[in-house]
Backbone and ligand atoms as CSV (ligand in chain L), in Angstrom:
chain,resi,resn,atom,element,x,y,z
A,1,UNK,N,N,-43.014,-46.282,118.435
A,1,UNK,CA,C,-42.859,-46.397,116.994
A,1,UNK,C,C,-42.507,-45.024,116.423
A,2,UNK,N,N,-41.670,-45.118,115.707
A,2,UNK,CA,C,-40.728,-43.595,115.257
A,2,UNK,C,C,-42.499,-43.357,114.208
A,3,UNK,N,N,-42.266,-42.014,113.626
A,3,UNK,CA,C,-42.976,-41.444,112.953
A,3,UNK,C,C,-42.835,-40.308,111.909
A,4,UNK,N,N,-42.882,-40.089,110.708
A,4,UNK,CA,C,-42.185,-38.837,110.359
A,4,UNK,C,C,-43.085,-37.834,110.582
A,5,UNK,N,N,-42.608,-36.151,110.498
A,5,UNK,CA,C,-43.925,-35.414,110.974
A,5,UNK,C,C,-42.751,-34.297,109.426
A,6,UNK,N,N,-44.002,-33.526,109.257
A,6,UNK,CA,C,-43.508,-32.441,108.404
A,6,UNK,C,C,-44.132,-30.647,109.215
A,7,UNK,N,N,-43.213,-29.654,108.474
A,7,UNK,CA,C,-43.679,-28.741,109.075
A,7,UNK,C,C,-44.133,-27.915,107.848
A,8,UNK,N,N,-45.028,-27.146,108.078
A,8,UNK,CA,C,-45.225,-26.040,107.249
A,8,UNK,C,C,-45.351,-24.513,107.772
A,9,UNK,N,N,-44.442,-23.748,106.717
A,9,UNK,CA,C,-44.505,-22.130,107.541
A,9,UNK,C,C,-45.423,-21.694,106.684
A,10,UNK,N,N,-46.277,-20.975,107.698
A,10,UNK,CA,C,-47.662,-19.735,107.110
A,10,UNK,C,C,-47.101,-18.636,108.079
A,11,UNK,N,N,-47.281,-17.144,107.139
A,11,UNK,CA,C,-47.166,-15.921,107.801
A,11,UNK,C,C,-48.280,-15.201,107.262
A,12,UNK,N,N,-48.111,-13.912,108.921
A,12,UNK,CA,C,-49.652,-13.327,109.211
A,12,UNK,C,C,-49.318,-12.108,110.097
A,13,UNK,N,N,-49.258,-10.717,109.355
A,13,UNK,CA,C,-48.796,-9.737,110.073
A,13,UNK,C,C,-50.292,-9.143,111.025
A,14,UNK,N,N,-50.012,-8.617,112.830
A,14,UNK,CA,C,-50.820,-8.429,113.629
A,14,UNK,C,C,-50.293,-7.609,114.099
A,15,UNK,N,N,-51.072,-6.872,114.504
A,15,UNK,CA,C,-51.042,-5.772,116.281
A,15,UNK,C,C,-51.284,-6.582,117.429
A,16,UNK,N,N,-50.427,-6.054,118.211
A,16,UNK,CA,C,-51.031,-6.671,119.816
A,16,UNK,C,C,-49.962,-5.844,121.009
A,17,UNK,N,N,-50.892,-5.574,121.800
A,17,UNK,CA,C,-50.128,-4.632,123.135
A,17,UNK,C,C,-50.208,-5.843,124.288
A,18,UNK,N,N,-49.297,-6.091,124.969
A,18,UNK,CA,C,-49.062,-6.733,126.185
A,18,UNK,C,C,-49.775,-6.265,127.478
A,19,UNK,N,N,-51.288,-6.723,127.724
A,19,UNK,CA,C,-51.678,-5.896,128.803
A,19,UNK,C,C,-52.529,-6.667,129.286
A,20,UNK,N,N,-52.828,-6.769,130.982
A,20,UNK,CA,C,-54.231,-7.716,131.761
A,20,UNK,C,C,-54.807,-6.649,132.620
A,21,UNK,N,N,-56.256,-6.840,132.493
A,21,UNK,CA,C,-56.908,-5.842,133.289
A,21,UNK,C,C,-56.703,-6.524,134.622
A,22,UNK,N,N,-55.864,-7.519,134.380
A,22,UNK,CA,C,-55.906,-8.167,136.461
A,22,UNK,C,C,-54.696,-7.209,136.750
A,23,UNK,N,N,-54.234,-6.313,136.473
A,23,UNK,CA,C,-52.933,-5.758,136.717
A,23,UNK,C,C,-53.193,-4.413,136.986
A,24,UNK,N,N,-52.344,-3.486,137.654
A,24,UNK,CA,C,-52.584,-1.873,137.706
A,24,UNK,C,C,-51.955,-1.503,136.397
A,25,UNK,N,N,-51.982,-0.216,136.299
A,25,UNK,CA,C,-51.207,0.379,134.926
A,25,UNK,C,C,-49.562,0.159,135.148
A,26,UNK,N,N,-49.488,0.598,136.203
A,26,UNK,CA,C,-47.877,0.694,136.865
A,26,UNK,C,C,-47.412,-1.189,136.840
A,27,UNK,N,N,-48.149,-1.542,137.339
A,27,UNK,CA,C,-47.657,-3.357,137.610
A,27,UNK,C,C,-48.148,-4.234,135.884
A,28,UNK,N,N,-48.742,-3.360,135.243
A,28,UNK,CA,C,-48.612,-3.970,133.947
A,28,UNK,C,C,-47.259,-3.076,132.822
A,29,UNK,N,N,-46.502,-2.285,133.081
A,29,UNK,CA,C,-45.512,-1.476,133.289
A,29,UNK,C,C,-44.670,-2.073,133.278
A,30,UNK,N,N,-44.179,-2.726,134.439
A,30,UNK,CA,C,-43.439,-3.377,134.621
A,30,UNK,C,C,-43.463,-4.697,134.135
A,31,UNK,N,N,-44.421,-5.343,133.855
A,31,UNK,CA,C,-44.363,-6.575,133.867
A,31,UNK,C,C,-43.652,-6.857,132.348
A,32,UNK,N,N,-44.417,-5.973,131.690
A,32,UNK,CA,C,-44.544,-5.869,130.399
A,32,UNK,C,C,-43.274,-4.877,129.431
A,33,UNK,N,N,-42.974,-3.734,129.735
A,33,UNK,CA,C,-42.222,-2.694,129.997
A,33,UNK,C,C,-42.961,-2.384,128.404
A,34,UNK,N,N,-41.938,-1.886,127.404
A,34,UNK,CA,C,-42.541,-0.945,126.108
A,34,UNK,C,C,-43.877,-1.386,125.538
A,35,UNK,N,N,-44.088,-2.970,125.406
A,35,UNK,CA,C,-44.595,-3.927,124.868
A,35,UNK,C,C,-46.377,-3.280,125.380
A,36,UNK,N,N,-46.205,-2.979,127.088
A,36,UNK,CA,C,-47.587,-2.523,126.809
A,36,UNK,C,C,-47.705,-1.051,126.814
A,37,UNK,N,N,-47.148,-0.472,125.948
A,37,UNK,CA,C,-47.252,0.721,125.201
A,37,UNK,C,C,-48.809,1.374,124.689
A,38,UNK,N,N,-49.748,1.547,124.930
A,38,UNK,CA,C,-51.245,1.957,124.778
A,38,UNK,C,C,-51.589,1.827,123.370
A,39,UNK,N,N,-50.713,2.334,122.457
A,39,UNK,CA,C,-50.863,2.291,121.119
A,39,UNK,C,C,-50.691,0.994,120.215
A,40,UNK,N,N,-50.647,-0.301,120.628
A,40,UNK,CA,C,-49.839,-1.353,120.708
A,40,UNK,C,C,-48.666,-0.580,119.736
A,41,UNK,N,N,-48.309,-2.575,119.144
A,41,UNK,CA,C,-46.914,-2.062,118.015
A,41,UNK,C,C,-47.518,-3.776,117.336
A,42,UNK,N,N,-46.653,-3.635,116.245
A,42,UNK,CA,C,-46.908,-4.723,115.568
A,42,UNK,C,C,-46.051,-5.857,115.350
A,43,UNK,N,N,-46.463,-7.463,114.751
A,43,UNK,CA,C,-45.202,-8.197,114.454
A,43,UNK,C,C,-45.727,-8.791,112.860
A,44,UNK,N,N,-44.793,-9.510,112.309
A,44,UNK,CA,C,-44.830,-10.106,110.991
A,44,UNK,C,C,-44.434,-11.163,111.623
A,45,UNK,N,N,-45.559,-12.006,111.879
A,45,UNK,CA,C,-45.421,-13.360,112.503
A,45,UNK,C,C,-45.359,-14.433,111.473
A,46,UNK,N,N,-44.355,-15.495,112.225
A,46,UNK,CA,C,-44.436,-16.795,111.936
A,46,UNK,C,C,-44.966,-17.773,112.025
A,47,UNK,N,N,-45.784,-18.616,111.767
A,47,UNK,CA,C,-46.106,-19.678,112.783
A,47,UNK,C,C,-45.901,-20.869,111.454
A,48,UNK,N,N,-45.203,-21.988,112.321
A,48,UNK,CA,C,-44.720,-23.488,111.893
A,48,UNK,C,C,-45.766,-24.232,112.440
A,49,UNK,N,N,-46.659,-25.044,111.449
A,49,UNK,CA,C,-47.354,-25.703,112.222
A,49,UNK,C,C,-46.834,-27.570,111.530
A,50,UNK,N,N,-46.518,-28.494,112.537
A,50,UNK,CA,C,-45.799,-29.437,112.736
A,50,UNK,C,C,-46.803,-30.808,112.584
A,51,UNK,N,N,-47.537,-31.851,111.522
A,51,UNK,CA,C,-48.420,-32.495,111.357
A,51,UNK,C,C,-47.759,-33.734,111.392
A,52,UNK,N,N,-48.256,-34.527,111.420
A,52,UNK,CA,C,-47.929,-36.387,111.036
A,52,UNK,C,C,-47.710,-36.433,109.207
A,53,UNK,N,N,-46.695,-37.182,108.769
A,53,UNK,CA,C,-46.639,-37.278,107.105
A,53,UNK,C,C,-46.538,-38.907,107.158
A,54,UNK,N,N,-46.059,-39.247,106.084
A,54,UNK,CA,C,-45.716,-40.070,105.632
A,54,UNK,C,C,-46.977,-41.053,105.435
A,55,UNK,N,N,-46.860,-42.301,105.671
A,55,UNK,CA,C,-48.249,-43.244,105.244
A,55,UNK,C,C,-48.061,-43.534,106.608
A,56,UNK,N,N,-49.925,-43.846,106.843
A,56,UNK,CA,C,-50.278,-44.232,108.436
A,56,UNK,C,C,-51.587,-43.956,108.407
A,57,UNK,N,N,-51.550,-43.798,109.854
A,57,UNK,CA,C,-53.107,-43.476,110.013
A,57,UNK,C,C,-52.765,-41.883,110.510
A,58,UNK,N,N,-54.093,-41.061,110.795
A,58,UNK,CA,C,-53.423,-40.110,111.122
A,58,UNK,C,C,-52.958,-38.943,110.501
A,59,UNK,N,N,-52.741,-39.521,109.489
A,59,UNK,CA,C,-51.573,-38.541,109.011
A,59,UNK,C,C,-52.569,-37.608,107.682
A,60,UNK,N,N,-51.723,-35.886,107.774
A,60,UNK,CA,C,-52.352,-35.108,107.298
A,60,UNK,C,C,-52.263,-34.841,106.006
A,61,UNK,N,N,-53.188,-34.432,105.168
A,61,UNK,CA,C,-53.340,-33.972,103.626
A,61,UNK,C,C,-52.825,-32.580,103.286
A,62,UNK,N,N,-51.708,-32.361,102.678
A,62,UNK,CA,C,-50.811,-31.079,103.015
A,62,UNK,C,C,-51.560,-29.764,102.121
A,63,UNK,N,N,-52.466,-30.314,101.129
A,63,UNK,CA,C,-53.046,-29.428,100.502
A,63,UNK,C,C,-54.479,-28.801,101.261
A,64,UNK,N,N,-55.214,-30.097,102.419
A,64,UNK,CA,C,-56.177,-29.759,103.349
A,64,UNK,C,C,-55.503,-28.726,104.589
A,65,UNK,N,N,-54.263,-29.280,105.182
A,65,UNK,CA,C,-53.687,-28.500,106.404
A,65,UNK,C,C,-53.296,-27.012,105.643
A,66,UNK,N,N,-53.182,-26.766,104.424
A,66,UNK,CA,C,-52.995,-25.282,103.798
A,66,UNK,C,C,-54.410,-24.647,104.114
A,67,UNK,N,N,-55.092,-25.211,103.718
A,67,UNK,CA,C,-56.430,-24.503,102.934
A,67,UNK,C,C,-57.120,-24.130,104.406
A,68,UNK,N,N,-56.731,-25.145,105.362
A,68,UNK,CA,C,-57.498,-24.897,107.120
A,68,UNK,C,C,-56.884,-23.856,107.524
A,69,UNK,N,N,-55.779,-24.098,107.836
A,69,UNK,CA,C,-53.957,-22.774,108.114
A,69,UNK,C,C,-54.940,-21.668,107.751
A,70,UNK,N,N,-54.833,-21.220,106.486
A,70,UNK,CA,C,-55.446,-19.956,105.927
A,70,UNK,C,C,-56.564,-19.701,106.126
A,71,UNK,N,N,-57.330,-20.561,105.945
A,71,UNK,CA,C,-59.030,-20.208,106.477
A,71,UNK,C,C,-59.243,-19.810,107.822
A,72,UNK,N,N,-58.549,-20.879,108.923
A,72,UNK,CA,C,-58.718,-20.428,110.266
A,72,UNK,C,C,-58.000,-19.583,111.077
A,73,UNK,N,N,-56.924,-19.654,110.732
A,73,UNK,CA,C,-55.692,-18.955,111.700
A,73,UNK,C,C,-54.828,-17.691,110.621
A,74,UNK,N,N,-54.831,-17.781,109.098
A,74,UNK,CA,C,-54.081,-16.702,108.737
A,74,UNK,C,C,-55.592,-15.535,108.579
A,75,UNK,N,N,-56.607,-15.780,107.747
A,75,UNK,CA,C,-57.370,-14.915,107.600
A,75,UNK,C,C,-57.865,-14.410,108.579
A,76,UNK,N,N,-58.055,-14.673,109.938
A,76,UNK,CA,C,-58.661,-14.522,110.962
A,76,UNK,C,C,-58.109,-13.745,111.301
A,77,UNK,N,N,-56.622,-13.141,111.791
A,77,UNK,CA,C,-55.739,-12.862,112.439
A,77,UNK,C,C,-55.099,-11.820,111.682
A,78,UNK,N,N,-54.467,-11.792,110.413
A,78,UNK,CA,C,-54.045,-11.114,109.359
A,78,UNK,C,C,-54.651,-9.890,109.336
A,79,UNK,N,N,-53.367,-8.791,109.874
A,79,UNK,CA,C,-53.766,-7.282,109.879
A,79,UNK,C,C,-54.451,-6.824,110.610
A,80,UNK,N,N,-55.125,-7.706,111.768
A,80,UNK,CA,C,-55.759,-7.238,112.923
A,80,UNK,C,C,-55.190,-7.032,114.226
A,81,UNK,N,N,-56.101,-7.035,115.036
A,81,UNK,CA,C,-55.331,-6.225,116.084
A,81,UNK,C,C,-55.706,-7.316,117.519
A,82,UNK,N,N,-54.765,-8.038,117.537
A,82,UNK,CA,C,-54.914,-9.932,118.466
A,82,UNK,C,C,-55.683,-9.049,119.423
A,83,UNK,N,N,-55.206,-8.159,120.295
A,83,UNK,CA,C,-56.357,-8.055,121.591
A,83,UNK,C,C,-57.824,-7.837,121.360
A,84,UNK,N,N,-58.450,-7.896,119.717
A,84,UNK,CA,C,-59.531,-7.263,119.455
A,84,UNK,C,C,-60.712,-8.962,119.334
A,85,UNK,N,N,-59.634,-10.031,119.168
A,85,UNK,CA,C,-60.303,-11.103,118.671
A,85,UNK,C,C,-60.346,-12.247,120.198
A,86,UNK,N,N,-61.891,-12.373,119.962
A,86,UNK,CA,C,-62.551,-12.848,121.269
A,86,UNK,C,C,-61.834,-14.019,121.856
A,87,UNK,N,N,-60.578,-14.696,121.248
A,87,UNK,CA,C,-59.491,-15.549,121.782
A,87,UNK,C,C,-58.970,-15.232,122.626
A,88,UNK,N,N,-58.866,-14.155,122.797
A,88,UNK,CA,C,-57.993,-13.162,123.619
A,88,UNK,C,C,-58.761,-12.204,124.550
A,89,UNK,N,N,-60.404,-12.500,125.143
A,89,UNK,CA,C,-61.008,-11.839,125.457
A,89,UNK,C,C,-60.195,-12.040,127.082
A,90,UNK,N,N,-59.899,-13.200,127.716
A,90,UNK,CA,C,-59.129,-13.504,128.338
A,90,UNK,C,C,-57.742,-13.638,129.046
A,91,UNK,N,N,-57.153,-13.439,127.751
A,91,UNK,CA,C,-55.748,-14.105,127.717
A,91,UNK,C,C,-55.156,-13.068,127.140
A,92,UNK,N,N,-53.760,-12.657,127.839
A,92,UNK,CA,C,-53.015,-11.885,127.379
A,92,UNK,C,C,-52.459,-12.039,125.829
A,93,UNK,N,N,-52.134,-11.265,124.842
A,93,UNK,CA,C,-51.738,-11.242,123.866
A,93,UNK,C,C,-50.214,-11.784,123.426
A,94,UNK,N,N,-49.662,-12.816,124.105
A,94,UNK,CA,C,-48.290,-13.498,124.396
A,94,UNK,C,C,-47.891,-14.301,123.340
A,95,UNK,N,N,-46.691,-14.583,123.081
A,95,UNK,CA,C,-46.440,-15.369,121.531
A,95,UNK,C,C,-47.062,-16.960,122.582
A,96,UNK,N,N,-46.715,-16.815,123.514
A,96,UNK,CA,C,-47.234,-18.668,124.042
A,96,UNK,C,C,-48.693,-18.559,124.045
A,97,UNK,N,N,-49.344,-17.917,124.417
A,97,UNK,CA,C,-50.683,-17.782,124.691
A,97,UNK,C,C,-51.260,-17.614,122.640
A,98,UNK,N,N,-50.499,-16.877,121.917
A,98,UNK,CA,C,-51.251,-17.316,121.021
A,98,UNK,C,C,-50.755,-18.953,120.301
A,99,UNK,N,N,-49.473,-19.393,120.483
A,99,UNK,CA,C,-49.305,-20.745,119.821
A,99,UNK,C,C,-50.332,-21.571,120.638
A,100,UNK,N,N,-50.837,-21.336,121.802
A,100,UNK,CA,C,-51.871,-22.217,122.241
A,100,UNK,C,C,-53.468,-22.367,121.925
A,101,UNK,N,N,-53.493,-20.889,121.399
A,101,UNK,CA,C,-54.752,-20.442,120.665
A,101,UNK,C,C,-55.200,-21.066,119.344
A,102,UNK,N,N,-53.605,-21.119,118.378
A,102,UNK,CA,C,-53.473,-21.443,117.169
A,102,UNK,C,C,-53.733,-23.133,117.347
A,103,UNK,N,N,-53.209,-23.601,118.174
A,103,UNK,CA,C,-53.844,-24.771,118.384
A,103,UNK,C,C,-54.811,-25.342,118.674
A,104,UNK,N,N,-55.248,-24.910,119.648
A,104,UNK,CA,C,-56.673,-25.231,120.159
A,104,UNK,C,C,-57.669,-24.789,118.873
A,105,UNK,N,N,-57.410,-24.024,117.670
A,105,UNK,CA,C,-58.341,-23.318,116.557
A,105,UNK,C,C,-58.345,-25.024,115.614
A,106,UNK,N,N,-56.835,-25.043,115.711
A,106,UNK,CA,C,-56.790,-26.088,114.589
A,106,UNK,C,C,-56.571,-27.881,114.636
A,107,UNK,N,N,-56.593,-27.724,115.843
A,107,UNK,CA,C,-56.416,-29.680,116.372
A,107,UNK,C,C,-58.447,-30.152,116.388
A,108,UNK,N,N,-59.227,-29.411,116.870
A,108,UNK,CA,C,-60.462,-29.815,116.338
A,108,UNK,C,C,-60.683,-29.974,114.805
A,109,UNK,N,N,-60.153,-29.592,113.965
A,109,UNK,CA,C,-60.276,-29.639,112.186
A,109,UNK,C,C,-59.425,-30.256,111.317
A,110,UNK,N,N,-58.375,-30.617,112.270
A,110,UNK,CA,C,-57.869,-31.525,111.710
A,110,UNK,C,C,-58.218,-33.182,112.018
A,111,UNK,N,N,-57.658,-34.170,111.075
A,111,UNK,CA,C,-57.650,-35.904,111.644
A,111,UNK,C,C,-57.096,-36.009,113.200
A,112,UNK,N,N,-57.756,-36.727,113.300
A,112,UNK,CA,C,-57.203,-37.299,114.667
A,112,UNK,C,C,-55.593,-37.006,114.989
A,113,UNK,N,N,-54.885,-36.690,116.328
A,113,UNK,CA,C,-53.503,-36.936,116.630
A,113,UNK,C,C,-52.770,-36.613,115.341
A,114,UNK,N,N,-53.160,-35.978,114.008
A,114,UNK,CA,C,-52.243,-35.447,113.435
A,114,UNK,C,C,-51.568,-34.321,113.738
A,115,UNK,N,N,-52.030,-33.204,114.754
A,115,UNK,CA,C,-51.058,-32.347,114.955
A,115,UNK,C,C,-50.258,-32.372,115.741
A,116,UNK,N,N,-49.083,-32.347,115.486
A,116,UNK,CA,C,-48.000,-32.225,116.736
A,116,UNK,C,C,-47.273,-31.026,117.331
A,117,UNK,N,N,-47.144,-29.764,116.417
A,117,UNK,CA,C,-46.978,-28.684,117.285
A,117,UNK,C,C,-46.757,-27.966,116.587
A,118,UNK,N,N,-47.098,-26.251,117.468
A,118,UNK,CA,C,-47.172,-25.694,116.499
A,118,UNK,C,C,-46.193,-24.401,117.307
A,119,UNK,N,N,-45.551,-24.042,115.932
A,119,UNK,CA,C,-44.352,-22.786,116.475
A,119,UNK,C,C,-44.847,-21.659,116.065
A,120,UNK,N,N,-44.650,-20.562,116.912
A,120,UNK,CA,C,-45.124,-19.173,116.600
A,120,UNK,C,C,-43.304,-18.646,116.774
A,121,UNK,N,N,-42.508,-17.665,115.834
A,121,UNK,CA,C,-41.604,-16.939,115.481
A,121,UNK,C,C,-42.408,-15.377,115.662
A,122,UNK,N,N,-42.108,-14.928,116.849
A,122,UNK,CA,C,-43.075,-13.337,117.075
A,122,UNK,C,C,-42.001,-12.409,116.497
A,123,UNK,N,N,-40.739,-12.352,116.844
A,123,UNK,CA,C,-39.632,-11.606,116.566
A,123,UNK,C,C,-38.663,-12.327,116.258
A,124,UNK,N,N,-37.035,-11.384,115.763
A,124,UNK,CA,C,-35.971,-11.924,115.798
A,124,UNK,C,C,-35.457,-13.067,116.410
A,125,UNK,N,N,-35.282,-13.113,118.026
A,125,UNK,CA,C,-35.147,-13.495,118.999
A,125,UNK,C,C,-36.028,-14.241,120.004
A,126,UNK,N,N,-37.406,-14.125,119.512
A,126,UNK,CA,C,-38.823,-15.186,120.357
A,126,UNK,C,C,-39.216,-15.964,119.485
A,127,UNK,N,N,-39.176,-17.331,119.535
A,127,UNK,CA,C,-40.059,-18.336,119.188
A,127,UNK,C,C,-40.956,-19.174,120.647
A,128,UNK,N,N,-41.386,-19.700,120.273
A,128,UNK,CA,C,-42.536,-20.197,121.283
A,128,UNK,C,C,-43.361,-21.377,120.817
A,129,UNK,N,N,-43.279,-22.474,121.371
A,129,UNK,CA,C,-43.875,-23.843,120.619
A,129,UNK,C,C,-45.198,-24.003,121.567
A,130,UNK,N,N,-45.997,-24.733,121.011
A,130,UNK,CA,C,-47.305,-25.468,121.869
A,130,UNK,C,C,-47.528,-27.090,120.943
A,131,UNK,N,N,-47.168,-28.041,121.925
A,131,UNK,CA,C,-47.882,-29.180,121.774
A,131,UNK,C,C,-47.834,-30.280,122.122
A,132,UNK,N,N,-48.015,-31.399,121.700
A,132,UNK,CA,C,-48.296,-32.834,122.417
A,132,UNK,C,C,-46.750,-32.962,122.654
A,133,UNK,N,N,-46.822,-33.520,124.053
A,133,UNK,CA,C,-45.344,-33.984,124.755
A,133,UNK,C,C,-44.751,-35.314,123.996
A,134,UNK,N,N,-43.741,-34.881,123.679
A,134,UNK,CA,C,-42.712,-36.120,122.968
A,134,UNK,C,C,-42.771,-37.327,123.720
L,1,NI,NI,NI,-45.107,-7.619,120.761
């Protein structure tokens, strides 16, 4: 059964350096090259997050999916420094690794199967999606 879905863009400027302590300095170097730079560097991120609309079941309250967006994922994140926040105590600081973060924050708080995916825009040239398979 077709479905309509809507997207909404929220932005949220961060620090984050590309680095795993499973790695040497030299083999995170490479892996990584400027990105894990010690000092990080920063982005003015995007993220599209992709809900169920129209009438149904399911489907999300665009003034509730704002007010969550900002509460959980822009204020949280906004002007900080991603390797500092315990999401990431683990997990490298990656535009995929955080669209999976951003999800996993916000598919528990939302209705049921209303989210369908969510896009992180890190740079010019990187976007990066996470979500339920078409
Ligand atoms: Ni970066």
């Amino acid at each position: 059964m077709s479905q309509v879905h809507v997207t909404r863009r929220y932005r949220f400027c961060a620090a984050h350096r590309l680095h795993t302590d499973q790695l040497s300095a030299e083999e995170n170097w490479a892996a990584f090259g400027k990105c894990n730079n010690p000092n990080g560097h920063g982005h003015n991120y995007v993220v599209l997050v992709t809900v169920k609309s129209g009438s149904g079941q399911n489907v999300c309250n665009l003034d509730r999916l704002d007010q969550m967006v900002h509460e959980k994922v822009v204020e949280r994140f906004d002007h900080l420094d991603l390797n500092c926040d315990p999401a990431f105590a683990e997990l490298t600081t990656t535009g995929e690794n955080l669209a999976k973060v951003i999800w996993d924050i916000l598919k528990p708080v939302l209705p049921s199967d209303c989210l369908q995916k969510i896009g992180v825009i890190e740079t010019r040239d990187n976007y990066f999606e996470y979500g339920s398979a078409a």
